[in-house]
C-alpha positions in Angstrom: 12.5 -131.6 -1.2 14.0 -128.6 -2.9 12.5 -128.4 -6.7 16.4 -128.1 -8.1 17.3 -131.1 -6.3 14.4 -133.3 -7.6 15.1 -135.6 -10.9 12.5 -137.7 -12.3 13.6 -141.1 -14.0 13.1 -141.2 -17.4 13.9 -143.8 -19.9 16.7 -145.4 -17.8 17.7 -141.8 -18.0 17.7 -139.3 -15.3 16.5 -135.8 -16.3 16.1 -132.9 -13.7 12.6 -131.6 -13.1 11.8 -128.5 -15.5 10.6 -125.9 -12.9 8.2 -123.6 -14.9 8.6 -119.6 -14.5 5.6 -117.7 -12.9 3.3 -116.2 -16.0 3.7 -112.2 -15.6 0.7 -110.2 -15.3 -0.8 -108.5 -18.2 -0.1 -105.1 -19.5 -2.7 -101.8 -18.6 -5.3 -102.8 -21.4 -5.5 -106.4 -20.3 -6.2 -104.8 -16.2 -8.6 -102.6 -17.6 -10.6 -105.2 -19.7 -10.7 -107.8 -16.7 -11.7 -104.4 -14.8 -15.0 -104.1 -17.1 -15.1 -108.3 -17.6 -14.0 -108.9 -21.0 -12.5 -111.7 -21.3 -9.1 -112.6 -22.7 -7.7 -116.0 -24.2 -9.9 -119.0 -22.8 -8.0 -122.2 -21.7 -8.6 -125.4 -24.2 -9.4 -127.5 -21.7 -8.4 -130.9 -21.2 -4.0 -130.6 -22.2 -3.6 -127.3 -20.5 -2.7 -125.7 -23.6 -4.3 -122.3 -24.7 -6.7 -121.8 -28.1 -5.6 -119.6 -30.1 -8.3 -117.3 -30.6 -9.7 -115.9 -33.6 -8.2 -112.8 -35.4 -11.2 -111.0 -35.8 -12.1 -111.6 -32.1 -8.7 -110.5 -31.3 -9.4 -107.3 -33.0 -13.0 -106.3 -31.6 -11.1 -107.3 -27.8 -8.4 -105.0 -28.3 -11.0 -102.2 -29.6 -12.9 -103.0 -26.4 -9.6 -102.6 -24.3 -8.7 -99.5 -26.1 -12.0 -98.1 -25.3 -12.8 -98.8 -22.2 -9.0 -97.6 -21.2 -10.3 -94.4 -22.6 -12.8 -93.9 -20.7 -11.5 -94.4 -17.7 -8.6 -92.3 -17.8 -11.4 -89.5 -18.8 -13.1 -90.4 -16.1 -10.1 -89.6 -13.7 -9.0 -86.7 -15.3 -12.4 -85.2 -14.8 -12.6 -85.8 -11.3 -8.8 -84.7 -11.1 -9.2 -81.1 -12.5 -12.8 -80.7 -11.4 -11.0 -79.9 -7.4 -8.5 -77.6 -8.9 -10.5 -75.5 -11.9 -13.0 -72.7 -10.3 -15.8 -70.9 -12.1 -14.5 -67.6 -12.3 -16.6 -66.3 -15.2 -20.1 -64.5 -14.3 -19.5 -65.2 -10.7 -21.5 -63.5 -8.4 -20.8 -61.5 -5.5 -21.9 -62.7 -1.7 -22.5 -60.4 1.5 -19.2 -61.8 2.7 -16.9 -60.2 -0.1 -18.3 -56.8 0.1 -17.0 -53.7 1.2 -18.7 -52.2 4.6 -19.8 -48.5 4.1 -17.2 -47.4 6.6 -14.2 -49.0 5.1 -15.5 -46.9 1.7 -15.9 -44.1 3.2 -13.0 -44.1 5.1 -10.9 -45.4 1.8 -12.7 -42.2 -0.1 -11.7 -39.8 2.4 -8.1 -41.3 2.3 -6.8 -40.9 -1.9 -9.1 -37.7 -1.9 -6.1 -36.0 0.5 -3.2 -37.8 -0.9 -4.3 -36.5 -4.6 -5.0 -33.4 -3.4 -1.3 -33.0 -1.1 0.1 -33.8 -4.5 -1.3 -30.3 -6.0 1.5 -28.0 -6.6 1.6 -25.8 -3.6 -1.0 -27.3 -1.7 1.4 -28.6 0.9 0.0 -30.6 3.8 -3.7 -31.3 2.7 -6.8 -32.6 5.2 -10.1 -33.4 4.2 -13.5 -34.2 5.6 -16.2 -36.0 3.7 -20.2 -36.1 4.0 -21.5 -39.2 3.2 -25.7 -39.1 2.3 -25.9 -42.9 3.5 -24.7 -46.4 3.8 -23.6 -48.8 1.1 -26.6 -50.5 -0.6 -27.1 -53.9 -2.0 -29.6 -54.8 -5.1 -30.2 -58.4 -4.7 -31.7 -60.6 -7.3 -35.2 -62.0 -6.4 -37.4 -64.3 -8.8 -40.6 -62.8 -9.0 -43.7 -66.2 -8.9 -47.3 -65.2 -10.4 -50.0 -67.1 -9.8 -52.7 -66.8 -11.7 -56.3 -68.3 -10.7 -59.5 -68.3 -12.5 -63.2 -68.6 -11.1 -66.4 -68.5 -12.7 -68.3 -66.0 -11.8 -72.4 -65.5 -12.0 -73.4 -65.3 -15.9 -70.6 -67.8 -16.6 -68.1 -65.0 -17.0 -64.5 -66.4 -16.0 -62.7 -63.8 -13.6 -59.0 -64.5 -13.7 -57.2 -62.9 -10.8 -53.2 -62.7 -10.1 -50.7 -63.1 -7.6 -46.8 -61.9 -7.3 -44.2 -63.1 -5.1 -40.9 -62.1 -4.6 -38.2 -64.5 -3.4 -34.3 -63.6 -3.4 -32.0 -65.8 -5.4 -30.0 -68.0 -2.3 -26.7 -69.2 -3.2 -24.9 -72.0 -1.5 -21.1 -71.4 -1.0 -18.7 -73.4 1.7 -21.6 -74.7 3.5 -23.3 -71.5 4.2 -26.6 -69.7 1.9 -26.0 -66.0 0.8 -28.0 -64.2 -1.4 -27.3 -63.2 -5.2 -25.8 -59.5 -5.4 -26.2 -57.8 -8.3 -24.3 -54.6 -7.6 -23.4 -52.7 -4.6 -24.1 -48.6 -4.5 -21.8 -47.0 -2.3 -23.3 -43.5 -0.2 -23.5 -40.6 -1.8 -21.4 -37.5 -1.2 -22.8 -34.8 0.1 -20.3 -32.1 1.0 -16.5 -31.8 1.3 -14.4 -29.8 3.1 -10.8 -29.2 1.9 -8.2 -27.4 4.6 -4.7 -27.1 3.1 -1.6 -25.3 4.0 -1.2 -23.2 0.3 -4.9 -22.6 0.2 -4.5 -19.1 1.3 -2.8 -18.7 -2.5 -6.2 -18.0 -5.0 -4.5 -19.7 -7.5 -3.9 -23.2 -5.5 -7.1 -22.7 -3.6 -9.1 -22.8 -7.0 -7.5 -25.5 -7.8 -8.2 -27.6 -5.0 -11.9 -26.6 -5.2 -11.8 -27.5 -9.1 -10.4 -30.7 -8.2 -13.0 -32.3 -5.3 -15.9 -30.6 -7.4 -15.4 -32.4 -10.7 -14.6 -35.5 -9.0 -17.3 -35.4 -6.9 -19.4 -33.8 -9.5 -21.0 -31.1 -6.2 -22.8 -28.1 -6.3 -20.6 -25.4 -5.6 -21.9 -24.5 -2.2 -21.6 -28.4 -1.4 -17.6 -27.8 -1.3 -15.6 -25.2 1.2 -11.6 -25.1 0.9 -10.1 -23.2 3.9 -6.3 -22.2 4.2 -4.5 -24.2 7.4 -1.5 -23.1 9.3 1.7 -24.8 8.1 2.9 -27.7 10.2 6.1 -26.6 12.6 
């Protein structure tokens, strides 16, 4: 039968059923202490009712609640901001981030002109770049010494040594890569400068000025050559 229509007799008296609200759930610290299993109020038993609990156990529960809330909202916000935050500092270069010799060289050969064009007279400005070689990595290796001792004839101990070199592998997005400690780009050997002004001393110094203190060449390593102007 439907709980509002039910009536119990009472006393000669009829008196409707008292339906009891559901209990609501506890707050965050209560979920988080039944999480870690520390218990909360404990039922009295036989009536029904509820003990009330002791004060001081009251206390030392809620410090536990408070605590282990604590932790566990750490605990997330580590993992949270440990996908997100990146070492940045003292982080070393891989082969796959470096720049090829030909894309230097090529790079070089490219601001080298456009500085030069921008010389007063100069006008339209070409240039042709000698590179020694090709870009060279220093990697980091760990060097291993082992060092063995044998007894030799007359008791005398002979202690002998051994060096390895291994390089320093790194492990980024699922792939090993050595440790690169710095990159040397080639060398420059010789330039040669062709610009429309050139055939003026005065621009034509300048020029040659210019790519030899960059460069820091010999002056035999550098030639600047007047071209015709561009119809």
């Amino acid at each position: 039968m439907d709980t509002e229509k039910n009536k119990a007799s009472e006393g000669g008296k009829v008196v409707p059923a008292v339906e009891t609200a559901p209990k609501k759930s506890g707050g965050l610290l209560d979920k988080l202490t039944g999480f870690f299993g520390f218990g909360g109020e404990k039922s009295a038993g036989k009536g029904g009712g509820k003990a009330k609990e002791d004060p001081e156990k009251a206390k030392r529960r809620k410090r536990i609640q408070i605590i282990a809330a604590v932790v566990l909202i750490a605990i997330m916000l580590i993992i949270y901001f440990s996908t997100f935050i990146k070492t940045d500092t003292a982080k070393p270069k891989d082969t796959a981030g470096t720049v090829s010799a030909a894309d230097y060289c090529e790079k070089t050969q490219k601001d080298m002109c456009e500085f030069l064009s921008r010389i007063k007279g100069a006008g339209k400005v070409t240039v042709l770049i000698n590179f020694e070689s090709s870009t060279e990595l220093v990697i980091a290796y760990i060097t291993n010494i082992n060092t063995t001792t044998n007894v030799a004839d007359g008791g005398k101990y002979i202690e002998s040594s051994q060096n390895s070199q291994n390089p320093v592998i790194l492990t980024q997005a699922g792939s090993q890569i050595p440790l690169i400690l710095k990159e040397i780009y080639p060398k420059v050997k010789g330039v040669i400068v062709g610009a429309e002004g050139a055939s003026d001393v005065s621009v034509k110094l300048a020029l040659f000025d210019a790519v030899r203190t960059y460069f820091k060449l010999a002056a035999n390593d550098v030639q600047v050559y007047a071209t015709d102007k561009a119809r």
